[in-house]
N, C-alpha and C positions, 0 to 999 in steps of 0.2 A: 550569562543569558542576556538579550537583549529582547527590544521591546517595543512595537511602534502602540501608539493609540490611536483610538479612530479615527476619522475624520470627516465633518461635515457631509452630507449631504451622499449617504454612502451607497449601498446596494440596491436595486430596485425590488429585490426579493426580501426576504424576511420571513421565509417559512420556519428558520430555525433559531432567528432572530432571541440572544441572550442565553444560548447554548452555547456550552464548550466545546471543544473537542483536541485530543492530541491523534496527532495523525505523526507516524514514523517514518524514518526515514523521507524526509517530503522537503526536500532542499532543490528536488528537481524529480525529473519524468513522473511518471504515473503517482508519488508521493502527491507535489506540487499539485499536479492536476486536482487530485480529490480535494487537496487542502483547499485551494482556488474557489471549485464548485462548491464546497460547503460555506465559506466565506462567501458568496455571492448570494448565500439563502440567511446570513446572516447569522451567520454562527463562529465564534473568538475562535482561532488556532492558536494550539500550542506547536509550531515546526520542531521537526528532529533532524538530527543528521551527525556526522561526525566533521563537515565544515567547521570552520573559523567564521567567527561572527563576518568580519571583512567576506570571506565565501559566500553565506549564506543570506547576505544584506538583498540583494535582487528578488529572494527569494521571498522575503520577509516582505520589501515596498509591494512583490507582485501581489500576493494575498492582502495586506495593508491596505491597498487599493478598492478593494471594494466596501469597504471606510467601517470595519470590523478591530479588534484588537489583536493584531499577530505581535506573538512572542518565538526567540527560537531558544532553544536549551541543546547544545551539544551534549552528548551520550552516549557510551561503549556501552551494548548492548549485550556484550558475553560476560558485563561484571554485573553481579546481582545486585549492588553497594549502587552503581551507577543509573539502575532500572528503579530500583527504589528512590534516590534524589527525584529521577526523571515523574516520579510519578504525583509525587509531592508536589512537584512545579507545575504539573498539571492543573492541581488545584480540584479537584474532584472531577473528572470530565463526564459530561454526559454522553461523549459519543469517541471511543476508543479506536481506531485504525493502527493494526496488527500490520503496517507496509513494509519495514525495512527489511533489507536484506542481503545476503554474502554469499556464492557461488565458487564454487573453486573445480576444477573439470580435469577427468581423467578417470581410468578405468578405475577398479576397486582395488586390487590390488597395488594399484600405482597411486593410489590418495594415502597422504601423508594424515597419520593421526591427529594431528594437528588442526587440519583441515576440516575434518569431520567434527572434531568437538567445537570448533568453530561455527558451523554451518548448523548444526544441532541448539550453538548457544542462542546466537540468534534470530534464526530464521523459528526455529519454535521457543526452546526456552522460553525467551524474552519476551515470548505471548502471553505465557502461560503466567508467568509472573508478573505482566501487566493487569491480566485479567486478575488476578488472584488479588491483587492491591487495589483495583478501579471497581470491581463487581460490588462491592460491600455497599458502597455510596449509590452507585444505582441502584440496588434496592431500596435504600432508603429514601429515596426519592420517587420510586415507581415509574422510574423512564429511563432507556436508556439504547443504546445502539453501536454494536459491536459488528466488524468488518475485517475479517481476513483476510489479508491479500493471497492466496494460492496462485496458483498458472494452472497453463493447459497441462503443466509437467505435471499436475498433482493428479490430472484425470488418464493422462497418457504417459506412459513408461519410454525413456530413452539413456542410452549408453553412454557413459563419459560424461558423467554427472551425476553420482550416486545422493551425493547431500542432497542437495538440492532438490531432485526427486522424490526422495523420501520425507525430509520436510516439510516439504510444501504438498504431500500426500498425505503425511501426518497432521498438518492444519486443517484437512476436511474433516478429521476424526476428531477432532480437539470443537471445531467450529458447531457440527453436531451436538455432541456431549453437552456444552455451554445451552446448545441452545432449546433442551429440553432441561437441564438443570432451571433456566431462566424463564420458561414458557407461562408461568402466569405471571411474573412479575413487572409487566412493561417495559421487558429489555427485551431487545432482539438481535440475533448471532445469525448472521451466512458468512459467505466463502465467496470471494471474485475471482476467476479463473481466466485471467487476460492471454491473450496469443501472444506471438511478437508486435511487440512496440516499436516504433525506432528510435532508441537510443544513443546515446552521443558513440558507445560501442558499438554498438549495429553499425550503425553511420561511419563508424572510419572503416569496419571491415567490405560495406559497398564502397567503399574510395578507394580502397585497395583494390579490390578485386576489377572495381571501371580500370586500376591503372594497369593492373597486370595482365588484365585480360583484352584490352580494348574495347570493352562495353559501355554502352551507353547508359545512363542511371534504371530507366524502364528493366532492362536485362537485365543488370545486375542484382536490381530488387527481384524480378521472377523468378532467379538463380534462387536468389536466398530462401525465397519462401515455396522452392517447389520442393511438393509433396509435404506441407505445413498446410497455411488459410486457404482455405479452396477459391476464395474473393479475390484472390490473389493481389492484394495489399494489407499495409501494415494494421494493425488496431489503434487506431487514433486514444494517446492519453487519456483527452479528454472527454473520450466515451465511457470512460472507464471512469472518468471522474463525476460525469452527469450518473450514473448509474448507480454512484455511492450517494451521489446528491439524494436521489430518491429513493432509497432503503433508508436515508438517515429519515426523511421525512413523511407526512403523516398516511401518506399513501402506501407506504412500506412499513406499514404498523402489525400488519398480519403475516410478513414472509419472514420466517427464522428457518435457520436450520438449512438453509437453500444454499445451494452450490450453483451457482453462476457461470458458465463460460461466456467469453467475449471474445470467440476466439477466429470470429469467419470460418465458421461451421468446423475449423480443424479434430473436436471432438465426435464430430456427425462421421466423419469419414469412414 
């Protein structure tokens, strides 16, 4: 694990200023983001990922930067052995983000066993026994703030992607459950249900597809998202990370239990 400390003269926010938080998988896209936006309200990250310290250094300086205390801890999230160190080095966090995750695509009958208890370990598993190790301590403290990362896929059904689907379907039932177990105690549990981002994947499949097709980046983006965001672009990161900003914070003190789309109305349709 490595480790920056703060540094003079740091964020101009301070809403959550001397809060923790361990945020998953948050080495990059929409992770990063949230971690970013809560360290900009002044609140220590603990990053995750499966990076190499040398990998995950950018990630570290960019939250660092808003002169907060980020740490990173590498973590295979399908070993329970490894969710538990992860949770330790968390150091009791007040504010849990349920982000990481694994996708493996292809019909049902064509997903390898394999796959599926993979995508089961971590995309929920690895919630659940976050939650189950972190809950304790927010009680006992009377505060606290939990975030699910689901997708539009948890509210809408699609083909050639069974894990993932169901997982991230099963996070809204889990997200729930949490958050009427927690409902007087000053914790509070929803669900973020983001559209398409664009990812470093996304992004090479529009470079393909400019190259193969002769399209220009505009097309190829409206390709990708037709019959998807009705906005017809992508959902910026770091909407998705102001959005957790303020569920962590005191204005989001009363929304539990909420399921979120951020998806350019794709769920309206």
């Amino acid at each position: 694990m490595v480790a920056i400390t703060p540094r003079p003269g740091g964020t101009e926010g301070g809403g959550l200023r001397g809060r923790r938080a361990l945020v998953t998988g948050s080495t990059g896209g929409i992770g990063l983001a949230v971690a970013e936006a809560l360290a900009a309200e002044g609140c220590d990250i603990l990053l995750h990922g499966l990076a190499t310290e040398a990998e995950a250094a950018p990630a570290l300086a960019a939250v660092a930067a808003h002169g907060v205390e980020a740490r990173y801890h590498r973590a295979d999230l399908a070993d329970p052995a490894a969710i538990a160190a992860l949770a330790a080095r968390a150091r009791m966090p007040d504010i849990l983000v349920n982000n990481a995750t694994t996708r493996h695509f292809g019909l049902v009958e064509d997903t390898a066993p394999e796959a599926w208890d993979m995508d089961i370990a971590v995309n929920l598993s690895a919630a659940f026994h976050l939650l189950r190790l972190i809950l304790p301590g927010m009680r006992r403290r009377g505060w606290g703030r939990v975030l699910n990362m689901s997708s539009i896929y948890g509210l809408v059904g699609a083909a050639g992607r069974i894990g993932y689907v169901t997982t991230k379907t099963a996070l809204i039932g889990l997200t729930r459950a949490v958050a009427l177990e927690t409902a007087e105690s000053g914790i509070t549990c929803n669900a973020l249900c983001p559209g398409s981002t664009l990812t470093p994947n996304i992004e090479g499949r529009l470079r393909a597809a400019m190259a193969a097709g002769e399209l220009d980046r505009a097309a190829a983006e409206a390709r990708f998202l037709a019959g998807k965001q009705p906005t017809g672009r992508f959902v910026q990161a770091e909407a998705v990370g102001a959005m957790a900003a303020f569920l962590c914070g005191e204005a989001g003190r009363d929304i539990t239990g909420a399921v979120l789309p951020i998806d350019g109305g794709w769920s309206a349709a």
